[in-house]
MARLUMBA-415474 format. One record per residue (C-alpha): residue in one letter; x, y, z. Coordinates in nm, 4 decimals, always signed. Layout:
<rs>
{selum = A xx = X yy = Y zz = Z}
...
</rs>
This chain:
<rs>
{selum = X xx = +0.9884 yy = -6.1501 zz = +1.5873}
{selum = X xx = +1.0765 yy = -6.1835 zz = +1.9577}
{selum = X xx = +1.2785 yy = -5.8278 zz = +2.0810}
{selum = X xx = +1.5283 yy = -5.9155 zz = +2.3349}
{selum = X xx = +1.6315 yy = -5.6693 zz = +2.5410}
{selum = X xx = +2.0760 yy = -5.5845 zz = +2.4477}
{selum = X xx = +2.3142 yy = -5.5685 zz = +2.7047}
{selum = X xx = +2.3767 yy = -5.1985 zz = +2.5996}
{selum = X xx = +2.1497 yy = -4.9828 zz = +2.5365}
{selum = X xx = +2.2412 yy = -5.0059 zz = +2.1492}
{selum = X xx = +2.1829 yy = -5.3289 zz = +2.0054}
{selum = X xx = +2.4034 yy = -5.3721 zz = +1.6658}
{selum = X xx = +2.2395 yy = -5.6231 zz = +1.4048}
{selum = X xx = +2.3818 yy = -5.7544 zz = +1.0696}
{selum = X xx = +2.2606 yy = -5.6075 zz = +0.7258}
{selum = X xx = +2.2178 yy = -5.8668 zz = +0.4599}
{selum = X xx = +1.8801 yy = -5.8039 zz = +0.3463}
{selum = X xx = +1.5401 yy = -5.6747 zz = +0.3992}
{selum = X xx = +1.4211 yy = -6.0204 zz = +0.5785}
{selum = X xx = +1.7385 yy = -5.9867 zz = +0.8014}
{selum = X xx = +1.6924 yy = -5.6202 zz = +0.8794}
{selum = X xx = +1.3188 yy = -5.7278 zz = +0.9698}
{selum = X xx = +1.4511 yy = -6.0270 zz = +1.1808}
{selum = X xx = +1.6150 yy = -5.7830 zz = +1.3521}
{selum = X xx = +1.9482 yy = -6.0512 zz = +1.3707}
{selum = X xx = +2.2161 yy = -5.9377 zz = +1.6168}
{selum = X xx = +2.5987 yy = -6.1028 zz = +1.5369}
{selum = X xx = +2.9293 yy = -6.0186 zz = +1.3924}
{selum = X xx = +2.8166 yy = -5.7297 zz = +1.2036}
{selum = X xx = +2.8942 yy = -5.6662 zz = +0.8533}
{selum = X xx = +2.8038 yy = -5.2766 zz = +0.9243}
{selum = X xx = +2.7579 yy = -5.0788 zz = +1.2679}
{selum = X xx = +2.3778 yy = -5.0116 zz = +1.1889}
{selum = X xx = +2.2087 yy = -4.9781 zz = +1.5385}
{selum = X xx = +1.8769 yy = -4.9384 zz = +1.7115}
{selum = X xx = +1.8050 yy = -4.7419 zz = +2.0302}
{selum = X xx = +1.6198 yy = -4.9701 zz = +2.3092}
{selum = X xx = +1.2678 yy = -4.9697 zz = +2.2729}
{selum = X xx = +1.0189 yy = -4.9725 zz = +2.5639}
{selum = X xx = +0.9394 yy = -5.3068 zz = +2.6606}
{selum = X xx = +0.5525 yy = -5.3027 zz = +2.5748}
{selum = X xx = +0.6103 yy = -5.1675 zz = +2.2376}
{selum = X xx = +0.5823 yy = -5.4582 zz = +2.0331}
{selum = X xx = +0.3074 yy = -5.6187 zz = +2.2423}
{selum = X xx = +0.1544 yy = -5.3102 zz = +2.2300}
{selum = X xx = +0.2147 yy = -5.2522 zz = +1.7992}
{selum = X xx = +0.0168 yy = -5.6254 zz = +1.7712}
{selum = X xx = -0.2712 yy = -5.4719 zz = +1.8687}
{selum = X xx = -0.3331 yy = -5.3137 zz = +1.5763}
{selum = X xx = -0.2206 yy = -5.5777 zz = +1.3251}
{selum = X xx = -0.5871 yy = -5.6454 zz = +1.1936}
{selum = X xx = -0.7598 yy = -5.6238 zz = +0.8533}
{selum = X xx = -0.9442 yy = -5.3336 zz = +0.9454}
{selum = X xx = -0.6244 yy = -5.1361 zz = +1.0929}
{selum = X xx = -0.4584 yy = -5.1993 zz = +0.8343}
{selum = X xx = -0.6943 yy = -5.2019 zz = +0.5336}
{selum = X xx = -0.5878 yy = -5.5472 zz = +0.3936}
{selum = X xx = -0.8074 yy = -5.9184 zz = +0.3327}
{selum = X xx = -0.5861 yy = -6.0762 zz = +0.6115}
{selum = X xx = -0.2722 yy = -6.0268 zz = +0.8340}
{selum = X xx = -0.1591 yy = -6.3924 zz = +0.8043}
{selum = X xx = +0.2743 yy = -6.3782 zz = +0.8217}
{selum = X xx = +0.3534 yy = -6.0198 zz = +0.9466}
{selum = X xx = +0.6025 yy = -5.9542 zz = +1.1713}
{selum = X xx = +0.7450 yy = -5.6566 zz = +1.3154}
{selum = X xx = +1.0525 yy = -5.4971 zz = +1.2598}
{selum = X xx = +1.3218 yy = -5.3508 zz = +1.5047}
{selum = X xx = +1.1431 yy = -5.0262 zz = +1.6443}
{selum = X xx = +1.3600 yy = -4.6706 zz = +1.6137}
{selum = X xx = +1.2538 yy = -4.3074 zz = +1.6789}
{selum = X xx = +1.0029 yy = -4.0747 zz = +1.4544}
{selum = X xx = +1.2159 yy = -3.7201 zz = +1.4945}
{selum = X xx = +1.0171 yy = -3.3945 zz = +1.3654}
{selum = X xx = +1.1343 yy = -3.0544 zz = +1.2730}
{selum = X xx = +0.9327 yy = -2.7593 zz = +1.1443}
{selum = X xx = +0.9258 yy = -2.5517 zz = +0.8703}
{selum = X xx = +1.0476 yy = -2.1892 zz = +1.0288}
{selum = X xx = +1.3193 yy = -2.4300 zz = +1.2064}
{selum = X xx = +1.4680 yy = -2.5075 zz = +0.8147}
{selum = X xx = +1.4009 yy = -2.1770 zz = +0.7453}
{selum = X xx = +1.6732 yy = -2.0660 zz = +0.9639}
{selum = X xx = +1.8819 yy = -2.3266 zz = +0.8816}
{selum = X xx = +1.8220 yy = -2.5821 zz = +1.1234}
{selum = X xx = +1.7479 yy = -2.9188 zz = +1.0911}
{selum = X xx = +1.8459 yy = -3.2148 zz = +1.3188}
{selum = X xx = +1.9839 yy = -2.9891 zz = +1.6445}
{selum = X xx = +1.6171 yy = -2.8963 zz = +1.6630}
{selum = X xx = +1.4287 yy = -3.2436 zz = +1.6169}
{selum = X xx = +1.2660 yy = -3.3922 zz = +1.8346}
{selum = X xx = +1.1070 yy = -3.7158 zz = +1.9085}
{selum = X xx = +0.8097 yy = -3.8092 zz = +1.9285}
{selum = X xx = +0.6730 yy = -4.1321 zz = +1.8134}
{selum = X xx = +0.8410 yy = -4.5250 zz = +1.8150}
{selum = X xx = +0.7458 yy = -4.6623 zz = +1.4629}
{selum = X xx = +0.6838 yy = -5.0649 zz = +1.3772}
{selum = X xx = +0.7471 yy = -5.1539 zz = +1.0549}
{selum = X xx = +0.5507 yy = -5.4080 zz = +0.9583}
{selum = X xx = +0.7016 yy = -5.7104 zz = +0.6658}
{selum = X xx = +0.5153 yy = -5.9641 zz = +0.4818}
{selum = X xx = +0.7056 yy = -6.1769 zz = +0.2306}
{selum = X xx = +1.0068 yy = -5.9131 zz = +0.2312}
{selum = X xx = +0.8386 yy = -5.6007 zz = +0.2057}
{selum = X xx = +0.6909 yy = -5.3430 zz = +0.4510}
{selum = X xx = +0.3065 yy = -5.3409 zz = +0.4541}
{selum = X xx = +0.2556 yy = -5.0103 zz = +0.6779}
{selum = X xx = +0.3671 yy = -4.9349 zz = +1.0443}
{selum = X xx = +0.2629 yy = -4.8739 zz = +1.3788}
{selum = X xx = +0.3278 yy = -4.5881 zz = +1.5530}
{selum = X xx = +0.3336 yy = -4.5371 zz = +1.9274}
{selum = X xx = +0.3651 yy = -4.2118 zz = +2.1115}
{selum = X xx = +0.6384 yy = -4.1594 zz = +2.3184}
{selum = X xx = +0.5630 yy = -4.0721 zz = +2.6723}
{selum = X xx = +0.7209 yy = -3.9950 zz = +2.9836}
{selum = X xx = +1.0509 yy = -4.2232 zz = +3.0574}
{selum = X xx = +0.9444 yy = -4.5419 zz = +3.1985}
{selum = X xx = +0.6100 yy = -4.5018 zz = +3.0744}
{selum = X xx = +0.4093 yy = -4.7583 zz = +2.8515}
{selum = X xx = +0.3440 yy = -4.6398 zz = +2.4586}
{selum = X xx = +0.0329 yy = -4.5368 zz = +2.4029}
{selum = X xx = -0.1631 yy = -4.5807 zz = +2.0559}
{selum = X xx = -0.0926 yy = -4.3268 zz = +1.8016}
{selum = X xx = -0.1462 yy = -4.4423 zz = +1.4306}
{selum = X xx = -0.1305 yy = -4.7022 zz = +1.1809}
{selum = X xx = +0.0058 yy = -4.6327 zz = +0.8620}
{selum = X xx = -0.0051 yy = -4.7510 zz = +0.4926}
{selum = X xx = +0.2314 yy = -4.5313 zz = +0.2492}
{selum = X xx = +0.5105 yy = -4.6188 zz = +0.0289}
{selum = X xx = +0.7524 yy = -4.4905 zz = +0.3033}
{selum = X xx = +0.7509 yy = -4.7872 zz = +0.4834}
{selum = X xx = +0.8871 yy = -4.9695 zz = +0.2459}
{selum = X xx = +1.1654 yy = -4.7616 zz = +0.1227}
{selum = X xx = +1.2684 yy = -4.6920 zz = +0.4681}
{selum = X xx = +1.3681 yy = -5.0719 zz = +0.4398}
{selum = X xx = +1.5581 yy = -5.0377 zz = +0.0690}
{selum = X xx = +1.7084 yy = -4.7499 zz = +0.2602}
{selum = X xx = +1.8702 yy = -4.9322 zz = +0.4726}
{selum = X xx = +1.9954 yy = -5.1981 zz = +0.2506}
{selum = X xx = +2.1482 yy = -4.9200 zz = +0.0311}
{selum = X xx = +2.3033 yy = -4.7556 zz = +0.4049}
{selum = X xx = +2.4643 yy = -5.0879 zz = +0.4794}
{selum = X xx = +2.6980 yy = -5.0023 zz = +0.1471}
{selum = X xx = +2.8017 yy = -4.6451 zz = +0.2838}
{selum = X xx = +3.1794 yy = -4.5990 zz = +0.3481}
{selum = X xx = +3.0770 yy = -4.4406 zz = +0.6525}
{selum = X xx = +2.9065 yy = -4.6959 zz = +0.7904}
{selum = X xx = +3.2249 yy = -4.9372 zz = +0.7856}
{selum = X xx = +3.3890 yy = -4.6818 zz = +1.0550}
{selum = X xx = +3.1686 yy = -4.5987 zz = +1.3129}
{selum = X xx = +2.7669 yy = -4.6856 zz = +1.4556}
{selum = X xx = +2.4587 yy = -4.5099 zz = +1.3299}
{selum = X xx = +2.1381 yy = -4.5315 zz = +1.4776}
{selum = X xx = +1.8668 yy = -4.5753 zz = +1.2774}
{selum = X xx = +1.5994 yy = -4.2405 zz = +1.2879}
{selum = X xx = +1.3292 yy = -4.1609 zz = +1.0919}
{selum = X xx = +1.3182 yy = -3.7755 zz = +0.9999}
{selum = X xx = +0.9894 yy = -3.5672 zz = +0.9246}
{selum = X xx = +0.9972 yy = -3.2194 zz = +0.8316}
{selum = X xx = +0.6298 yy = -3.0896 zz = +0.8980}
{selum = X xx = +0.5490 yy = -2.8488 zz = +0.5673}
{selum = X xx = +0.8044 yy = -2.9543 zz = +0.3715}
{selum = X xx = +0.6725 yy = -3.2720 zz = +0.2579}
{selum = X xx = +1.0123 yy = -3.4112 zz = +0.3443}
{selum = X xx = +1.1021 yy = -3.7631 zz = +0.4784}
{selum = X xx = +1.3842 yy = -3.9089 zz = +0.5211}
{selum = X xx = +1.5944 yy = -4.2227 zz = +0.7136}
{selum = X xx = +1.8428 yy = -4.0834 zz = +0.9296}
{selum = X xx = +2.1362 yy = -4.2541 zz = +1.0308}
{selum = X xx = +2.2800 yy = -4.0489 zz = +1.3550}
{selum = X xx = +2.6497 yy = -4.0660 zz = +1.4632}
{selum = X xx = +2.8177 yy = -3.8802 zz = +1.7757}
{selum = X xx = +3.0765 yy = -3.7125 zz = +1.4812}
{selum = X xx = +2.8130 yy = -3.7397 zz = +1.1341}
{selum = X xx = +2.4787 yy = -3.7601 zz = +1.0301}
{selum = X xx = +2.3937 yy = -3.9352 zz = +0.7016}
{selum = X xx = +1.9984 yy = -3.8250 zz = +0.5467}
{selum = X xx = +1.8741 yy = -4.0358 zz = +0.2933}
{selum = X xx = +1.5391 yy = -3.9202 zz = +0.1604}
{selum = X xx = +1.2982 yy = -4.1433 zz = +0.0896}
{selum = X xx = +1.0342 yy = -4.0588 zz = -0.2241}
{selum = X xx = +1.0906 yy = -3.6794 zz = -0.4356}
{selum = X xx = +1.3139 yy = -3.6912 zz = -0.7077}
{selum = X xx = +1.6518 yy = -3.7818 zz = -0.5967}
{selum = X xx = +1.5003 yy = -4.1026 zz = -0.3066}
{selum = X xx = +1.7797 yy = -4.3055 zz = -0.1339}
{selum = X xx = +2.0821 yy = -4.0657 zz = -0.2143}
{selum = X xx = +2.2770 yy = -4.0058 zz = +0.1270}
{selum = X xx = +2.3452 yy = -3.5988 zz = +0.1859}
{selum = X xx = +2.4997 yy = -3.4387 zz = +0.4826}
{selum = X xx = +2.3142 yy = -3.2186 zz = +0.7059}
{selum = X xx = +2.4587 yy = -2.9686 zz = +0.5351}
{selum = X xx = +2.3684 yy = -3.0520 zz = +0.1631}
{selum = X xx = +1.9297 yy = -3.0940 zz = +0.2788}
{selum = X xx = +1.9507 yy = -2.7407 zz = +0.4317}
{selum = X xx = +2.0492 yy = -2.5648 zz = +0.1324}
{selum = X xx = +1.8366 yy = -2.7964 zz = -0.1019}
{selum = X xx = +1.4971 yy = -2.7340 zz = +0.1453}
{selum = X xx = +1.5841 yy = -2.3994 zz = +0.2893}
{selum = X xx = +1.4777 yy = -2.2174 zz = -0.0292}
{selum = X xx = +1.1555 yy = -2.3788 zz = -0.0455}
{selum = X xx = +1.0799 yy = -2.3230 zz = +0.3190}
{selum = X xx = +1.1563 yy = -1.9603 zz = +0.2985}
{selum = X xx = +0.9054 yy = -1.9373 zz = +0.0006}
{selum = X xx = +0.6444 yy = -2.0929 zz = +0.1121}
{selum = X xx = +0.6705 yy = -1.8906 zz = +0.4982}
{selum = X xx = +0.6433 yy = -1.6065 zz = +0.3115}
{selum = X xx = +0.3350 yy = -1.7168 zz = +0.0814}
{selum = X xx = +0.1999 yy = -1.8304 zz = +0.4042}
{selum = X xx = +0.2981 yy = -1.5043 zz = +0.5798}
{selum = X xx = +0.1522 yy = -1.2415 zz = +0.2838}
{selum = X xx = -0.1565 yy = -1.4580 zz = +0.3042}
{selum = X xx = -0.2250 yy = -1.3694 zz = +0.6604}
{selum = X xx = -0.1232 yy = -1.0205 zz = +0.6091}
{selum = X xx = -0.3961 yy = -0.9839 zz = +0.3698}
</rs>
């Protein structure tokens, strides 16, 4: 896949499937689903690392790469106190990367300054990948999605061994976790803080008492 550069800095593409999601199709949308604009050596950049040996596999015939978004992160002492996405930050672009319909692992790129070229960070194989795409499949069903634009986020919580697609709006936020034992259910801000916050607080203060002693 070719990335064209929008006329906004949003560019709005059609959700009919995972090999449309990956094709990264802009048109009359059937949901407001949208990407932030990606520095323009990112992909170039991402195909770097599509070998075998980057990406532990016999050959790399037929992948493309998906539309980039944003890698947010938020720590553990941040839950703790209750917050969540005021406090995340970015930090890394991330390239999904499809063969035959499904995500084989991803590319990450760090950040930099504004105007600055991405920079190597990682390549990934996990199962996250993947169901960041049946995430979005499910997200194009939301009510909520029918009203207003989202823009696609991926959310890490370092220490919490949470993940999640995050679909940002100026007036909502929709988290859908991916993997644990409730993957691809949307929750509010609201709902994740006081299913994690209890954890986090137990396992600062394990960590705490263990330093203490």
């Amino acid at each position: 896949m070719n990335n064209q550069n929008p006329t906004s800095n949003k560019a709005t593409i059609r959700l009919l499937g995972i090999g449309m999601i990956c094709a990264g199709l802009t048109a009359n949308c059937a949901a407001d689903i949208t990407y932030p604009e990606a520095p323009k050596n990112g992909e170039q950049t991402a195909r770097k690392y599509i070998t075998p040996k980057f990406l532990q596999l016999p050959d790399v015939n037929n992948i493309t790469i998906a539309r980039p978004h944003q890698t947010y992160g938020a720590g553990l002492r941040d839950l703790a106190a209750g917050h969540l996405l005021s406090v995340a930050k970015p930090f890394t672009w991330r390239y999904i990367l499809v063969r035959d319909g499904s995500a084989v692992g991803d590319v990450l790129l760090n950040g930099g300054a504004p105007g600055a070229p991405l920079t190597f960070n990682s390549v990934e194989r996990s199962d996250f990948a993947n169901e960041t795409l049946v995430a979005l499949q499910k997200a194009e069903q939301l009510p909520q999605v029918k009203k207003q634009d989202y823009e696609v986020r991926y959310l890490e919580v370092a220490g919490a061994n949470f993940v999640a697609l995050w679909l940002h709006a100026k007036s909502d936020d929709i988290i859908i976790p991916l993997g644990g034992t409730n993957p691809f259910h949307p929750y509010s801000e609201t709902e994740i803080i006081k299913l994690l916050q209890p954890n986090a607080l137990r396992t600062l203060q394990e960590t705490d008492n263990g330093k203490g002693g």
